[in-house]
N, C-alpha and C positions, 0 to 999 in steps of 0.2 A: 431565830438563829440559835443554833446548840453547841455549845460550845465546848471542845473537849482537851482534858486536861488529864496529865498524870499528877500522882502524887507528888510533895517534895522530898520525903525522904526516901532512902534508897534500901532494898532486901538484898545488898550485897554481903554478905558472907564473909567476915574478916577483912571489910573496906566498907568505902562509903563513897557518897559522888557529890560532884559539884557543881552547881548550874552556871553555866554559862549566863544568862539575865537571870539573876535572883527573884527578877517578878515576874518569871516566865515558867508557865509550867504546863503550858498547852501543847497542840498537837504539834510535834516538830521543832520542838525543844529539845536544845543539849545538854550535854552537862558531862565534865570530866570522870573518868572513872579511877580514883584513890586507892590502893593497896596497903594493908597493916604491913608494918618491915615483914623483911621473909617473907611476902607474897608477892607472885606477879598477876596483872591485872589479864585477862583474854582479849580485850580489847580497852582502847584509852576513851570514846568514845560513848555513850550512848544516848539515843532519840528517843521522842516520846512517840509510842505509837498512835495510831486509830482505836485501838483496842483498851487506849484510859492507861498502858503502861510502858515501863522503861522495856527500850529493847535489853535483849540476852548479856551481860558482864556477868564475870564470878573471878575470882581473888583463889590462886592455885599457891600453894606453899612452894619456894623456890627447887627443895630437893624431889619432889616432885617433878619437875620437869628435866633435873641433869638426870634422875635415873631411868625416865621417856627415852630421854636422848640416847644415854649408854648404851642401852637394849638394842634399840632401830638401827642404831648406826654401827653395830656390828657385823650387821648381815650384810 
């Protein structure tokens, strides 16, 4: 039996995550995803893949997204 597992630490970009079972790191494992202040997270979640890794989070600087907003929402 082959057992697959991601890493524990996380390649998030001005955050970090947190496992839902700290002695869990196999396939289909969670873990919270944490933002440094002034970031917001793209998602709160992620899974461990099939592929050995954390699914997609990244950590966006908050003015970042109010000047997304401004832009879109004027048209």
């Amino acid at each position: 039996m082959i057992i697959i597992g991601c890493s524990n630490s996380s390649d998030i970009e001005n955050g970090d995550m947190s496992l839902h079972d700290s002695s869990n790191t196999s396939y289909g494992a969670t873990a919270d995803v944490k933002c440094n202040p002034g970031y917001i997270a793209s998602v709160d979640i992620v899974t461990c893949t099939i592929n050995e890794t954390w699914s997609n989070a990244s950590c966006s600087a908050v003015g970042m997204y109010s000047k997304w907003y401004m832009v879109f929402s004027t048209f």
